[in-house]
N, CA, C and O atoms as a MOPAC input file, in Angstrom:
PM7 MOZYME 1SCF
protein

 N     56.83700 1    68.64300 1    58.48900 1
 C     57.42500 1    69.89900 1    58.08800 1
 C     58.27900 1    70.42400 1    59.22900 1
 O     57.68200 1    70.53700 1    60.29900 1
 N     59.58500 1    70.77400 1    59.20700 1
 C     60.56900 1    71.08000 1    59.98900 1
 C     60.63400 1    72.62200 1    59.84800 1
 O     60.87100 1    73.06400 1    58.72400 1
 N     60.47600 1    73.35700 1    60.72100 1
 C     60.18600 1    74.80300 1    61.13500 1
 C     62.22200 1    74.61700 1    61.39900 1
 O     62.99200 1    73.69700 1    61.67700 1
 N     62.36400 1    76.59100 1    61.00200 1
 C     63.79900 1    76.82000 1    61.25400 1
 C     63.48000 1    77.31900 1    63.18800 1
 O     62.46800 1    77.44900 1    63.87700 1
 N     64.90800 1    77.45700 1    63.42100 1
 C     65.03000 1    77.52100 1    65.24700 1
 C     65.35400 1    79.00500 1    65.20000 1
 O     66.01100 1    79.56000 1    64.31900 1
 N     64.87800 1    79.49600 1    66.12400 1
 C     65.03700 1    80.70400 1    66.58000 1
 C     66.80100 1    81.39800 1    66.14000 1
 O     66.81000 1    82.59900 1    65.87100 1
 N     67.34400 1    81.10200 1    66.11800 1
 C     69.08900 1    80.92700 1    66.01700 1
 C     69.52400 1    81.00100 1    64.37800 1
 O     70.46600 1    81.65900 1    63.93800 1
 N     68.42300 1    80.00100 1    63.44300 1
 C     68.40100 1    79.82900 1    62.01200 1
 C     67.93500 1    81.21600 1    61.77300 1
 O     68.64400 1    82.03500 1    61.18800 1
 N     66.77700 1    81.48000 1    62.21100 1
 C     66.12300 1    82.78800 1    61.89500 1
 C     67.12900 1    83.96600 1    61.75700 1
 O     67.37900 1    84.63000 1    60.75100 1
 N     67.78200 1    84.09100 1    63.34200 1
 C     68.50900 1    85.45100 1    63.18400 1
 C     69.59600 1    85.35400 1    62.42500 1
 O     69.80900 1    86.33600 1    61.71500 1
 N     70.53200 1    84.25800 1    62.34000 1
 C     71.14400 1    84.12100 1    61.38400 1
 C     71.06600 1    84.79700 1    60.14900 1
 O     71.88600 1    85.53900 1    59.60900 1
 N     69.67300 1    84.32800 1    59.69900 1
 C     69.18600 1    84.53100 1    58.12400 1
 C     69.41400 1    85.74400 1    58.15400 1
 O     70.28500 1    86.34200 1    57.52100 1
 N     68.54200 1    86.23200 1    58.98800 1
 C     68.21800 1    88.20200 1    59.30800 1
 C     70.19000 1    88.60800 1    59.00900 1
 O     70.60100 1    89.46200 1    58.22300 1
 N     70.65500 1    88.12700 1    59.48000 1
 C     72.20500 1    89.10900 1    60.12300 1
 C     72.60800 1    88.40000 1    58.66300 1
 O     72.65400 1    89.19200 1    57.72200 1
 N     72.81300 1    87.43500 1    58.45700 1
 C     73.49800 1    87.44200 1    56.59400 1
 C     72.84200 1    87.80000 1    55.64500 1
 O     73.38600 1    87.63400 1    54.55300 1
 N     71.62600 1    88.33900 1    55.65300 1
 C     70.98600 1    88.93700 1    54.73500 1
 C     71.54600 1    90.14100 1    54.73900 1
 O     72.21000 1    90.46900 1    53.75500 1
 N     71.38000 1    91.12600 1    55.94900 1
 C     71.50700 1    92.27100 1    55.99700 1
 C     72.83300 1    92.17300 1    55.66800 1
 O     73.18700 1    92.97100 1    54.79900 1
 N     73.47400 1    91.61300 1    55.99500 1
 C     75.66100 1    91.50300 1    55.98600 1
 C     75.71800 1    91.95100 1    54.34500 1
 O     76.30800 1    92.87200 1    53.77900 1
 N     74.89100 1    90.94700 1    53.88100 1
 C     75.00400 1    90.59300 1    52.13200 1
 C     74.28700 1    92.02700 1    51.31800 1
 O     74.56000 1    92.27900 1    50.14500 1
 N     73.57600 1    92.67500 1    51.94400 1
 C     72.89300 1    93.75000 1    51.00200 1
 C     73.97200 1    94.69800 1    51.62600 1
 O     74.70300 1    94.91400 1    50.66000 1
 N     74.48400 1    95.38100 1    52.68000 1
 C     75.37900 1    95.93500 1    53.02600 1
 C     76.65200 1    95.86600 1    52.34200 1
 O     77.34000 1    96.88700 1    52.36000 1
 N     77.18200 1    94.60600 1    51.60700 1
 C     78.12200 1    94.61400 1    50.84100 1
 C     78.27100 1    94.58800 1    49.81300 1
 O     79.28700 1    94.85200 1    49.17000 1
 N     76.71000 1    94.07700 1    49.29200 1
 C     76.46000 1    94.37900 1    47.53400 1
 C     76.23300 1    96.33000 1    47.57600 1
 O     76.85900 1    97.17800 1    46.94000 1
 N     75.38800 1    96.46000 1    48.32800 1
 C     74.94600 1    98.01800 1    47.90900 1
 C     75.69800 1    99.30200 1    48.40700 1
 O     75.25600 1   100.40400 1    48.08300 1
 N     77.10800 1    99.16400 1    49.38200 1
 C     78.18200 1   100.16000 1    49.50100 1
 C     78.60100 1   100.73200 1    48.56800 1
 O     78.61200 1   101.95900 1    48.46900 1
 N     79.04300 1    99.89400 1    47.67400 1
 C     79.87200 1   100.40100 1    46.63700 1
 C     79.15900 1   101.37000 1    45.81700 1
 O     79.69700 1   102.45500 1    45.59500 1
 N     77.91600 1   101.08000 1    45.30300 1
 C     77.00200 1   101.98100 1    44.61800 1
 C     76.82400 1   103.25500 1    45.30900 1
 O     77.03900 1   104.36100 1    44.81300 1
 N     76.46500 1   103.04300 1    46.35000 1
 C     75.63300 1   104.10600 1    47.25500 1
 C     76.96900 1   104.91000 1    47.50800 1
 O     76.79300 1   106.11600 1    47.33600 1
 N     78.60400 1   104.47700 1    47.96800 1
 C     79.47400 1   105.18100 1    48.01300 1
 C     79.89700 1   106.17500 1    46.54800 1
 O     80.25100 1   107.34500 1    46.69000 1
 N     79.81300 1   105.62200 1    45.38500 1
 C     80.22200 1   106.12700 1    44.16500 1
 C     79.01300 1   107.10000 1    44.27200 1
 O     79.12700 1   108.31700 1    44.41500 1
 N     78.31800 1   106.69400 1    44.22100 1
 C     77.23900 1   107.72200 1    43.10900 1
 C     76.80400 1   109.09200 1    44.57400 1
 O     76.59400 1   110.26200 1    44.25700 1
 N     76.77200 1   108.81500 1    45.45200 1
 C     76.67400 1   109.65900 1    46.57400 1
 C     78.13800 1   110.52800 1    47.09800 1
 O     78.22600 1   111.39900 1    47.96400 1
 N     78.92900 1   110.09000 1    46.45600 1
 C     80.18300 1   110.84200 1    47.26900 1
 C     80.85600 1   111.88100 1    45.84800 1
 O     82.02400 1   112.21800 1    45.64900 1
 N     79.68400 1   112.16700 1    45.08100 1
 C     79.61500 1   113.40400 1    44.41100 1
 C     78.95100 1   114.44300 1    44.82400 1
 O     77.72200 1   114.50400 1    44.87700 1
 N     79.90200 1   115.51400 1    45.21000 1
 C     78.91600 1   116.55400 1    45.82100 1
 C     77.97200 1   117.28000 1    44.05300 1
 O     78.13100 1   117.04900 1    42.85400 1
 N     77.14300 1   118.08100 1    44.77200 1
 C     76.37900 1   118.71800 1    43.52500 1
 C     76.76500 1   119.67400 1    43.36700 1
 O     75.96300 1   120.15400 1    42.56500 1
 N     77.83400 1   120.74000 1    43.65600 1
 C     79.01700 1   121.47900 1    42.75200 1
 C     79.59200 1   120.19300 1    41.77800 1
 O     79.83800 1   120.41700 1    40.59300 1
 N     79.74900 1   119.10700 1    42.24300 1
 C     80.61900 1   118.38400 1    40.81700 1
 C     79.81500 1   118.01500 1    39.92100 1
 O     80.13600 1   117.76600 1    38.75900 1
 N     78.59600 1   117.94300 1    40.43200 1
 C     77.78300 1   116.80800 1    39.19900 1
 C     77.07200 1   118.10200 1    38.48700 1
 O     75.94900 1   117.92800 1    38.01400 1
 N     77.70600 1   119.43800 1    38.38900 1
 C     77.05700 1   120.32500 1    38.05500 1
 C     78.46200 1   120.80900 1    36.82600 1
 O     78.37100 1   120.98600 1    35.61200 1
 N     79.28300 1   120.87800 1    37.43400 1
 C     80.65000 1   120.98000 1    36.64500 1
 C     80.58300 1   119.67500 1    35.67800 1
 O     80.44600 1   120.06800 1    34.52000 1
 N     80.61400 1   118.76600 1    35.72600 1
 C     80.38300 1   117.44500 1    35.07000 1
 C     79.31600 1   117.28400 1    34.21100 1
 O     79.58100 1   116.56300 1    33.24900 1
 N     78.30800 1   117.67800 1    34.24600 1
 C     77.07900 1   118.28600 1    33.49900 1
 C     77.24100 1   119.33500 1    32.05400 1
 O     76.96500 1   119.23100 1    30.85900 1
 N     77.80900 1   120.29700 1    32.88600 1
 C     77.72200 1   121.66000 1    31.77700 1
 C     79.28200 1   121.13900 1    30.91100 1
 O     79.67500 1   122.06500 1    30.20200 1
 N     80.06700 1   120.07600 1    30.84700 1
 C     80.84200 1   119.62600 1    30.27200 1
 C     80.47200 1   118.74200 1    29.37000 1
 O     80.77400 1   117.56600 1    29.57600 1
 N     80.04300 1   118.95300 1    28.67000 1
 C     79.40000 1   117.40200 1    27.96300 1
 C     80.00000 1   117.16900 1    26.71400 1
 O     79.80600 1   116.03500 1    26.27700 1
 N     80.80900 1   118.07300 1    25.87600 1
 C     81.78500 1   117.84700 1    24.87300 1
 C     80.72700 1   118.23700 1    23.94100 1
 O     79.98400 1   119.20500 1    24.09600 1
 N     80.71100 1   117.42800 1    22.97700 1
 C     80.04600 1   118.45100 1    21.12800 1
 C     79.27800 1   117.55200 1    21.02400 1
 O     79.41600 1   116.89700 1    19.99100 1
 N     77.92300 1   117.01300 1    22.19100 1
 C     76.81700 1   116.29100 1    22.25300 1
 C     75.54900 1   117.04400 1    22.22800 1
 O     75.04000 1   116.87200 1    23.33600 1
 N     74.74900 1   117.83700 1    21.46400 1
 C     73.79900 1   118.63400 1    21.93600 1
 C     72.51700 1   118.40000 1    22.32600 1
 O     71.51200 1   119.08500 1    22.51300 1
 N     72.97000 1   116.66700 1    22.43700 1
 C     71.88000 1   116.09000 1    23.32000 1
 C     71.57800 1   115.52600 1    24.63500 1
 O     71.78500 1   114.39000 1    25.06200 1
 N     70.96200 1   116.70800 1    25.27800 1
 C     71.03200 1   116.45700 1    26.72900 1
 C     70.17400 1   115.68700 1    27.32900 1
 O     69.52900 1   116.02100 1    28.32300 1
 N     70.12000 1   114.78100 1    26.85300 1
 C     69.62200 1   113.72700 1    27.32700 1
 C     70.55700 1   112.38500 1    27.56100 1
 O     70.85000 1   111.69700 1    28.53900 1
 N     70.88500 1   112.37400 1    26.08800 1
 C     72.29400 1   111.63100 1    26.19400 1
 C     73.19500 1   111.98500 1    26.62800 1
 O     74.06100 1   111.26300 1    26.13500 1
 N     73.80200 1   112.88700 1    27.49000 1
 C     74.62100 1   113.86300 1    27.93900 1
 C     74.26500 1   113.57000 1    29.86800 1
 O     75.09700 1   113.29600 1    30.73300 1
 N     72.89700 1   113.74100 1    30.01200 1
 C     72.81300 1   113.34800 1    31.14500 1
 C     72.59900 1   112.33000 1    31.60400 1
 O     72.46500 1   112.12000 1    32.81000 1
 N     72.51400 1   111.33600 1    30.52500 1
 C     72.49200 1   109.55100 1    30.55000 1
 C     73.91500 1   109.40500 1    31.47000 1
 O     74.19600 1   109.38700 1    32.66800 1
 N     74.54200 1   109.32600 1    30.35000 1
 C     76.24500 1   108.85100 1    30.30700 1
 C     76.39100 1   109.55700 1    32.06300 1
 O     76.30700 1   108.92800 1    33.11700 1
 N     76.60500 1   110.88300 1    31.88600 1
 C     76.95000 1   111.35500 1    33.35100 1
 C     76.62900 1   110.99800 1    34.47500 1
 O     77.36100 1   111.10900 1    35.45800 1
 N     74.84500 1   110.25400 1    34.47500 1
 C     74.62500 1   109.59300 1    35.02200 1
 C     75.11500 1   108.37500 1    35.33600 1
 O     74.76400 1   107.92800 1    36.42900 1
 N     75.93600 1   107.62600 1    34.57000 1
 C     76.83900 1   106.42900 1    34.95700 1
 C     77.91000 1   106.21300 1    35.14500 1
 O     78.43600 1   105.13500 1    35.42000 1
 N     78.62500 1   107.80000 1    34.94700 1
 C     79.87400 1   107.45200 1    35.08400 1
 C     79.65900 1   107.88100 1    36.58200 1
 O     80.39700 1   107.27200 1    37.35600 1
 N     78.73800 1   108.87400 1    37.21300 1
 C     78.54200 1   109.43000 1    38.65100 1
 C     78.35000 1   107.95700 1    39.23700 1
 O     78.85900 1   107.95500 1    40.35800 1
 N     77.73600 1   106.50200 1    38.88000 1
 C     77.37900 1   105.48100 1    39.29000 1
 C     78.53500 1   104.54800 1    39.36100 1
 O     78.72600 1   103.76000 1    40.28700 1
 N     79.38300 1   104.71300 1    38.18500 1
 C     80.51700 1   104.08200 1    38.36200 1
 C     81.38600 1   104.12200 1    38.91800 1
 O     81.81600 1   103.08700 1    39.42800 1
 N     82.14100 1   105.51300 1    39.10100 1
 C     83.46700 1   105.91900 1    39.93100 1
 C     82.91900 1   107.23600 1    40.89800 1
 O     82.03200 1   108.04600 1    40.63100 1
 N     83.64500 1   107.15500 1    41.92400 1
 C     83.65800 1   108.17400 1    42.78100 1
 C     84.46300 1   109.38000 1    42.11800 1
 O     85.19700 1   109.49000 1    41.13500 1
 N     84.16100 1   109.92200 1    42.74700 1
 C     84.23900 1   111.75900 1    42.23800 1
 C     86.26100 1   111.45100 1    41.97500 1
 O     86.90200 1   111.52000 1    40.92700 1
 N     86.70400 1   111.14800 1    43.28400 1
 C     88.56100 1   110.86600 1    43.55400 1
 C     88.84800 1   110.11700 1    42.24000 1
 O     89.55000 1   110.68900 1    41.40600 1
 N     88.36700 1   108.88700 1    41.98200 1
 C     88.88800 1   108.12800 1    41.27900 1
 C     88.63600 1   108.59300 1    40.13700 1
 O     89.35000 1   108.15300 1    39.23600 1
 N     87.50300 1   109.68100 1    39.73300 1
 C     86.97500 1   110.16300 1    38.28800 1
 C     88.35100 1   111.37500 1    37.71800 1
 O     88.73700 1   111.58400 1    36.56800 1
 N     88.76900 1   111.91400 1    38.85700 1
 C     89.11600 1   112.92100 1    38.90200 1
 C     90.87900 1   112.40800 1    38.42600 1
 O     91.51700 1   113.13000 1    37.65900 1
 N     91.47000 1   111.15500 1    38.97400 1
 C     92.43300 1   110.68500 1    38.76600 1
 C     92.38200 1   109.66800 1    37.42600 1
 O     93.42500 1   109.22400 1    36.94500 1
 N     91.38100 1   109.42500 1    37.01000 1
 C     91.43500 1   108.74600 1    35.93700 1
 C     92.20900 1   109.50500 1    34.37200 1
 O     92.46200 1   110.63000 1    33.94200 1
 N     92.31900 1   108.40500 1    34.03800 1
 C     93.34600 1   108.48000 1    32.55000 1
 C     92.03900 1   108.76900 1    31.47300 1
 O     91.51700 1   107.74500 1    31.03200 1
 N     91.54300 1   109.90200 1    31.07500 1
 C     90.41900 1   109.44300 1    30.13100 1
 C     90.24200 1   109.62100 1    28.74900 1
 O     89.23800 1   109.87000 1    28.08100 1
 N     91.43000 1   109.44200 1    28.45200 1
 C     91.88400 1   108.62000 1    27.02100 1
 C     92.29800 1   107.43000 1    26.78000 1
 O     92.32400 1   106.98500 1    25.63300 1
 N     92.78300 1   106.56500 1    28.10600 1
 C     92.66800 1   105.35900 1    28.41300 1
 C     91.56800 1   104.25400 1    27.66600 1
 O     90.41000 1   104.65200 1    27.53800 1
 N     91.90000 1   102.93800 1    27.19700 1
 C     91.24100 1   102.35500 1    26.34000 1
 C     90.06200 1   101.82600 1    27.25500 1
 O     89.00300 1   101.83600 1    26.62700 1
 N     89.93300 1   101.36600 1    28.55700 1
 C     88.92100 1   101.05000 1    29.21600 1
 C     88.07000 1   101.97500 1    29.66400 1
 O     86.96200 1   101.66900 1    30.10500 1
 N     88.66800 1   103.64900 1    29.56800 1
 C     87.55200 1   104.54700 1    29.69200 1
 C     86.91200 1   105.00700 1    28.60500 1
 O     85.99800 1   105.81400 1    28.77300 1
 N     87.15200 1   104.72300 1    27.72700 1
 C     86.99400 1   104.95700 1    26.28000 1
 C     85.77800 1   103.75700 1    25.95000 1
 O     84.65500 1   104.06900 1    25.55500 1
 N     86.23000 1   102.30800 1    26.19300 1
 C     85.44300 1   101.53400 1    26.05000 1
 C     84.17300 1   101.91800 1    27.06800 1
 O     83.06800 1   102.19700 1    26.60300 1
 N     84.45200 1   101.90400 1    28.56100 1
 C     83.24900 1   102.60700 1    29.01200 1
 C     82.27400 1   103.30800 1    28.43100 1
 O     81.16900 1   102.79800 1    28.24200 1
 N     82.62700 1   104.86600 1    27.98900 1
 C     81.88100 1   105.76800 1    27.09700 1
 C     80.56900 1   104.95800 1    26.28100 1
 O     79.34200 1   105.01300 1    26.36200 1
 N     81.63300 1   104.12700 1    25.40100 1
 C     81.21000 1   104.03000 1    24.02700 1
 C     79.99900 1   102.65200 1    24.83000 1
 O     78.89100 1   102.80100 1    24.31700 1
 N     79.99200 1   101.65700 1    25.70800 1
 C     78.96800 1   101.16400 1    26.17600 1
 C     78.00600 1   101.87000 1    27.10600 1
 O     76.83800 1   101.58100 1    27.36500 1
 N     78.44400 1   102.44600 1    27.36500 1
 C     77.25100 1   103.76900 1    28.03000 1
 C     76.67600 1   104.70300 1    26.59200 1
 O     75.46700 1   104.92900 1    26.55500 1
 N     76.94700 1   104.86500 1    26.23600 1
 C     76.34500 1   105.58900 1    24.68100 1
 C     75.79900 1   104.83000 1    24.26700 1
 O     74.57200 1   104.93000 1    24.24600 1
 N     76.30000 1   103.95100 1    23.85500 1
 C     75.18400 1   102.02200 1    23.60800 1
 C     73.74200 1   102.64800 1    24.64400 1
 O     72.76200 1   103.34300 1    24.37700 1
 N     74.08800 1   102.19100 1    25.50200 1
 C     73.30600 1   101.68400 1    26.31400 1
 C     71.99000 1   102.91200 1    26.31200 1
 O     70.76700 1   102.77800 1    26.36800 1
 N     72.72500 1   103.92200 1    26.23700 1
 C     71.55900 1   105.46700 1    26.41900 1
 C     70.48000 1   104.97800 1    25.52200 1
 O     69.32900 1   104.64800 1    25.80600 1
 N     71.49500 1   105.01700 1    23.64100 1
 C     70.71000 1   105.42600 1    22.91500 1
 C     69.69600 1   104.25600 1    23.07800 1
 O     68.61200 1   104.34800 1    22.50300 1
 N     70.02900 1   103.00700 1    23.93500 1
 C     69.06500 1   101.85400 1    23.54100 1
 C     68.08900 1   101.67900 1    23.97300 1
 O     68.09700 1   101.10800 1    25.06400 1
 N     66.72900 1   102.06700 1    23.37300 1
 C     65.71700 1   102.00200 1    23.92400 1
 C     65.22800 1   100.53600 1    24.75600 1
 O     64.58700 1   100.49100 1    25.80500 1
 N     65.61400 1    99.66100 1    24.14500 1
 C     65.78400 1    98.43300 1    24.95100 1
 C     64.18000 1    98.07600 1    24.82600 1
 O     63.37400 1    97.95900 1    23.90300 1
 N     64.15500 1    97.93400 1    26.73600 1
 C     62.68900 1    97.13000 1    26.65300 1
 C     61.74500 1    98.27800 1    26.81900 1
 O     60.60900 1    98.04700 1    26.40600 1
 N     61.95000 1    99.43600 1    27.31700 1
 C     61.19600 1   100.50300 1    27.37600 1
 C     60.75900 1   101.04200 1    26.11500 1
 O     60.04700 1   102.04500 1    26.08600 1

């Protein structure tokens, strides 16, 4: 049985960490670089849904998806934000495996 070398080890350590650092920015940047004045304005907007649950689903992913800048510049009658919606509404109402 061939043991890794001191050198293999830290390696592992430093591209592991490299690799979760670059999968988990993007998330942690979107969904965190909403202050809570916006996600409060974004909230009490929910259109002719009077279900706040589903209301705070969706908001919940679009806060996960785009940063506050890019939400704010988006086209949202646009067919890919539109398609968004309508798979996030999917997705709320779907009880799934829960």
């Amino acid at each position: 049985m061939e043991f890794m070398t001191q050198e293999e080890y830290i390696t592992n350590i430093v591209l592991t960490a490299g690799f979760a650092v670059w999968t988990l920015y993007p998330y942690y940047n979107s969904y965190i670089g909403w202050e809570e004045e916006q996600k409060t304005v974004m909230l009490s907007s929910c259109g002719d849904s009077n279900d706040t649950k589903l209301c705070t689903c969706i908001d919940d992913k679009i806060f996960k998806t785009y940063a506050h800048d890019e939400y704010v510049q988006l086209d949202l009658n646009a067919s890919d934000y539109q398609e968004f919606l309508k798979e996030s509404r999917e997705d709320c109402l779907d009880d799934g495996w829960f």
